[in-house]
N, C-alpha and C positions, 0 to 999 in steps of 0.2 A: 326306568327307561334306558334303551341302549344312546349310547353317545352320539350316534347321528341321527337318530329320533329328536334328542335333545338340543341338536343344534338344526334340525330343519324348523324348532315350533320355536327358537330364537328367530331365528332368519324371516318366519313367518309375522310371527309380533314385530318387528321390525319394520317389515313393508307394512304393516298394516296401518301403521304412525309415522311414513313419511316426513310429513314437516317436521315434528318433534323430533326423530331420529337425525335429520340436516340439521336442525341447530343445537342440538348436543353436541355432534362430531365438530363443530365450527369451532368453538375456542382450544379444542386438540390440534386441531389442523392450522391453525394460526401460530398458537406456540410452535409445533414443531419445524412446519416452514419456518419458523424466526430463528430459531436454534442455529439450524443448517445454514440458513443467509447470513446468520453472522458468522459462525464460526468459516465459511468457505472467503467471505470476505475481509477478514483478517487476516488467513493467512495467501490471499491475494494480496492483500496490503503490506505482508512480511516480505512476498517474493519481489515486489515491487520494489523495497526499499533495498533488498538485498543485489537485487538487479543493477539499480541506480551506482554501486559503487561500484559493479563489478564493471561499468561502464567507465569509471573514472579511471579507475583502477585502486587495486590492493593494496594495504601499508601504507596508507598515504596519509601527510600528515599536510594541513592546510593551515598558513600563517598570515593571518589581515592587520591591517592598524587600526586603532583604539583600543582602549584599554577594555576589561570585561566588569561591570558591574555586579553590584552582591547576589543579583536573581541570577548572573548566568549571562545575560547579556549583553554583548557589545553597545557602548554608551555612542549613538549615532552623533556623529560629527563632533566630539571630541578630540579627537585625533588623526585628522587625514591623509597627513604626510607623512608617518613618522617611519616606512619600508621605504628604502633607495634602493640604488644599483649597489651599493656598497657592500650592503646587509647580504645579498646574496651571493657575492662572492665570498665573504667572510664563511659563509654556513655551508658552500661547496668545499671548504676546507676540511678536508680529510683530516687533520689534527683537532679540527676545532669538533665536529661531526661524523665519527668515522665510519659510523652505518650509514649513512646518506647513499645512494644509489644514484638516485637523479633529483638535481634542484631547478623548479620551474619557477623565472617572475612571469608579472604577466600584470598587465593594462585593462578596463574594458569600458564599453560605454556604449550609446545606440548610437546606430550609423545609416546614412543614406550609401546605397549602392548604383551607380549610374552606367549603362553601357546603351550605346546608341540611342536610341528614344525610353529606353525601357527604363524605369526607377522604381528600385525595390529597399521596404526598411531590413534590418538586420542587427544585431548586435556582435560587434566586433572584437576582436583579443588580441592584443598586442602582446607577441609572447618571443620567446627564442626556440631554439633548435630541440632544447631538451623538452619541449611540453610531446612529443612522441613517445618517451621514454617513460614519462607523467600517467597516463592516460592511455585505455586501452580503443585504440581506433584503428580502419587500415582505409587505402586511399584507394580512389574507384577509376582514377587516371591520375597523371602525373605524380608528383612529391611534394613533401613537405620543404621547409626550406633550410639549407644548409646554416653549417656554425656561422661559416664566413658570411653569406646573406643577412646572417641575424645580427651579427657584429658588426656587419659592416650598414648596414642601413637599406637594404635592397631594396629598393623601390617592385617589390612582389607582395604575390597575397595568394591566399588558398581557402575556397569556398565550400559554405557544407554543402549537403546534394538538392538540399532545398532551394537556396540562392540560388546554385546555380540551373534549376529547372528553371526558375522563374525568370530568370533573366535570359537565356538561350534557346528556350523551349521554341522551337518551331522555326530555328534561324537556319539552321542547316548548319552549324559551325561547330569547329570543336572549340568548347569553352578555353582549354590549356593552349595559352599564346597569346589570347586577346587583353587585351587592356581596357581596365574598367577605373572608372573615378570613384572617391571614396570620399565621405567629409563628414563630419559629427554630426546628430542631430540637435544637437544645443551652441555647437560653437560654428562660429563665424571663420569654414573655410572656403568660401568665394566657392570657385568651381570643384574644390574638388580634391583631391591626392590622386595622380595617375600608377595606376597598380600594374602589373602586368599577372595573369594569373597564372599561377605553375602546377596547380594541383586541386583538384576537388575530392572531398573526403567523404567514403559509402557513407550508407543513410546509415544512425545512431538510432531516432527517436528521440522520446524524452530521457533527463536523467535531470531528479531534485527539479521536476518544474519548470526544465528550459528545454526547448526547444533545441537540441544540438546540432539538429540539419538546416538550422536558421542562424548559425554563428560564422564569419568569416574569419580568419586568420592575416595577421603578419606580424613583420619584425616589430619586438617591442621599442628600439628609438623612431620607428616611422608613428607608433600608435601614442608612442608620448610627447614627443615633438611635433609634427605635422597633424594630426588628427585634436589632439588632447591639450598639447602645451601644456605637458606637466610634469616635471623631474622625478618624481616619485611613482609609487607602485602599488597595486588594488590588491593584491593577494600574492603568496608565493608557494609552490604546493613544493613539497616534498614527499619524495619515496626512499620510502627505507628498506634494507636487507630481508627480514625478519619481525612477523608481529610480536615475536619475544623480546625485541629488541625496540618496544615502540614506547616504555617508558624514557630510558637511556637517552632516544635519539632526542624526544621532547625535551630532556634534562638539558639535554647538552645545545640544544635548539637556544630554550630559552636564555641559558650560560652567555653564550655567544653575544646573542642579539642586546642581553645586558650590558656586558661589554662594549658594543660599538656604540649604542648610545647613552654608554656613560650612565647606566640607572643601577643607584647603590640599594633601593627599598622597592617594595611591591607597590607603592603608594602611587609610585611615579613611572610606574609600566606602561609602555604607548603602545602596546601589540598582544593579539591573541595568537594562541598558539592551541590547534585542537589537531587533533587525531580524529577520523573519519570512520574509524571502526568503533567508538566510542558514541559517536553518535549516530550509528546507525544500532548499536546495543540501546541507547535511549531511547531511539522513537519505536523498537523491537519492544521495548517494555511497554510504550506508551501504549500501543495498538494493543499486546495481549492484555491489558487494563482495563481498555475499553471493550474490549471483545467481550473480556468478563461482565464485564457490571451488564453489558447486552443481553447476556445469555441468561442470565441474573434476572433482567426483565420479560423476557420468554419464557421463563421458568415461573415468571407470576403469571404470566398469561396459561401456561400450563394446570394451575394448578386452581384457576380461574376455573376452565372448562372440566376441571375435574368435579368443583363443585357445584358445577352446572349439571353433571352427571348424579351427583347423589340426588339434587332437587329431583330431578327426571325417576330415579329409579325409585325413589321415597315416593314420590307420585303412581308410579306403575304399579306398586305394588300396592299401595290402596286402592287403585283402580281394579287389579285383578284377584280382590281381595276371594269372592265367590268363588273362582276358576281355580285358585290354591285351593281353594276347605275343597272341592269338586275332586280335583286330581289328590288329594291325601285322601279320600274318602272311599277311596276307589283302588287305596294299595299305595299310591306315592310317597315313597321316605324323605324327610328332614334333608338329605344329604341330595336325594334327587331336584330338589324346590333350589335348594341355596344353590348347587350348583348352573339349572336352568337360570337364576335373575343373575348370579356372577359373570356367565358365561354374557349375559347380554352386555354388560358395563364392559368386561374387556373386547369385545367385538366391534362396540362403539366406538373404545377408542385405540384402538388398532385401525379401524376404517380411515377415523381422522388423522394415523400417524401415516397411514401409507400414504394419505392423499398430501400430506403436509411434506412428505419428500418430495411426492412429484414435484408440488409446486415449490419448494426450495430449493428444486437442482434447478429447475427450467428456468429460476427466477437471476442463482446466481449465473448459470451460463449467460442471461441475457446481459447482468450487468458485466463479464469476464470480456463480451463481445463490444459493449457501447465502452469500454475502456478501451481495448485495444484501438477502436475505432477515431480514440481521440489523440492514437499514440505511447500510450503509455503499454511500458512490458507489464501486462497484468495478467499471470496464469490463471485460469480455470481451475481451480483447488478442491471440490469436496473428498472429505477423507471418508474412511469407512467405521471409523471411531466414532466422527459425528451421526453418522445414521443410524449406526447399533443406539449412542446413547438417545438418538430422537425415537425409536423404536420401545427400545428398553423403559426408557423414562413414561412414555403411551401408554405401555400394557400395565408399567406399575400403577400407574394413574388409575388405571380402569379395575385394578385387583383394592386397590387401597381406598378408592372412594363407591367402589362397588359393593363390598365386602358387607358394610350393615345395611344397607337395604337387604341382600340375599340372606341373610343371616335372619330378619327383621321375621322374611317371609317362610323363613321355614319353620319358624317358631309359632307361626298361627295356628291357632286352636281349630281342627277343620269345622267342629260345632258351629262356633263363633262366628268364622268365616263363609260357613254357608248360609250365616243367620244376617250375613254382612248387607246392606242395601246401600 
């Protein structure tokens, strides 16, 4: 038979088994949709996390108190005081830290926000002049606040663009000038800290899970004394020259900070000291880990419906056991039979791989869309790698578990077979 003879009486036998042909194609089309949903969702979750720092900003190394435990993590409330104002002037020492670029302390905690009748929650950062230098952000009116403000105790504050929606939205005012009250959510500040605000900062989104367009700014001694009542300090970030130069500046980080507080052993370390490209390299491994083991499990489901394809085609061809001995009987070669039952196993599941793209792009745009929707930088990522292999991996499917049925049926005796009931 010519080749499109043989693929019209495929196509034929096909429709004529309906249900059966839908639930062959169903566990191809589920693996391969899974394939593509994971793979486009990982590397959504890659761009995501690569995003998050590119928001912080680059070469930055981030310094908290407590010491770090043998799994890796900070031992919570162990250590709560142990950064001052001192430790960060020590580590702006160009002798002590010479790659240092910009050194950020900084304060934080939740905060009530009060302007006229209106009260909005917030989480606040008591920081200095350098967290602009820190952090890649730009201001949507006004400024940030100068050295002297920050040193000197300003009674100012600068609002992400979320705060300040919510608190302005429909006054007719510009926010830059007005004064707003400010006071802890846990501590006891009567009415208030009166701010004056100088600056509100374009919209971020999220970055690492926070909300950035819901954070307010001011001097770090208004956020530690007036707000906080606390001589110490919640984190310190620094930015370095060069990521070549990102073991050196931790070396020399930690050098330092042993120094000021006197610690001669690892024992008695009251601070971590991480680098931010290192753990954005971790949770980069963590996610293609998991990506794997997923794809791993779609690959079971894959080979699932493959063997749902031999049961179907070992069936067919007992079924059509008469119609083979008929068609050999009649002039049909060995090579014509295998190729007609092959051709149905790969067309099966080709059906199920195209339909399993559709539905793995459509699936992950939807999830690309209710992401962005809640904030997060989340691209739309499918690659073309993954649909050749969700294609590739189908038609093998369908050559690999099709192959001894077709083989099975060409080898029938037409005698036999037409003697077949």
């Amino acid at each position: 038979m010519k080749p499109l003879s043989i693929i019209k009486l495929v196509v034929k036998n096909l429709r004529a088994r309906k249900g059966r042909t839908i639930l062959t194609i169903l566990g191809i089309t589920i693996g391969v949709a899974g394939v593509i949903i994971i793979i486009s969702l990982g590397a959504g979750a890659q761009s995501l996390i690569l995003g998050q720092v590119t928001k912080l900003g680059s070469n930055l190394i981030v310094i908290q108190p407590g010491k770090v435990a043998d799994s890796g993590a900070p031992i919570p409330g162990l250590v709560i005081t142990s950064l001052v104002d001192s430790d960060v002037e020590a580590i702006r020492d160009k002798g002590r830290v010479p790659n240092a670029v910009a050194v950020n302390a900084a304060v934080s905690g939740a905060a009530v926000v009060t302007w006229g009748n209106k009260t909005v929650d917030a989480t606040f950062t008591g920081t200095d002049s350098e967290y602009p230098k820190v952090t890649n952000f730009t201001m949507e009116s006004g400024q940030f606040f100068t050295e002297a403000e920050s040193t000197g105790g300003a009674n100012v504050i600068v609002l992400g663009s979320e705060i300040a929606k919510q608190l302005f939205v429909d006054s007719g005012v510009n926010p830059v000038g007005q004064v707003v009250k400010v006071k802890s959510a846990v501590q006891n500040n009567a009415g208030g800290v009166p701010l004056r605000v100088i600056g509100i900062i374009a919209p971020r989104g999220s970055s690492f899970f926070q909300n950035q367009d819901a954070l307010i700014f001011m001097p770090l001694v208004i956020g530690q004394q007036q707000i906080l009542g606390i001589h110490y300090l919640s984190s310190v970030y620094v930015k370095f020259d060069d990521a070549a130069n990102a073991s050196s500046t931790i070396n020399a980080i930690v050098s330092t900070l042993k120094q000021q507080h006197r610690i001669l052993d690892e024992v008695n370390v009251d601070f971590t000291v991480r680098n931010l490209a290192d753990a954005v390299d971790l949770l980069s491994t963590i996610t293609d880990a998991l990506s794997l083991f997923l794809v791993a499990m779609a690959g079971i489901s894959l080979i699932v419906g493959g063997i749902g394809i031999l049961n179907i085609m070992v069936a067919t061809v007992a079924e059509r056991t008469r119609e083979i001995g008929l068609r050999k009987a009649v002039g049909a070669t060995k090579k014509a039979i295998r190729n007609q039952f092959l051709l149905e196993a790969v067309l099966l599941t080709s059906l199920g791989g195209v339909i399993g793209i559709i539905i793995g792009v459509l699936v992950s745009y939807l999830i690309s869309l209710l992401m962005v929707k809640l904030g997060y930088d989340w691209k739309f990522i499918v690659s073309m790698g993954s649909i050749f292999l969700s294609v590739g991996v189908s038609v093998m499917t369908g050559v690999t578990f099709g192959l001894f049925p077709a083989i099975k049926a060409a080898k029938l005796d037409p005698i036999d077979a037409l003697r077949y009931e």
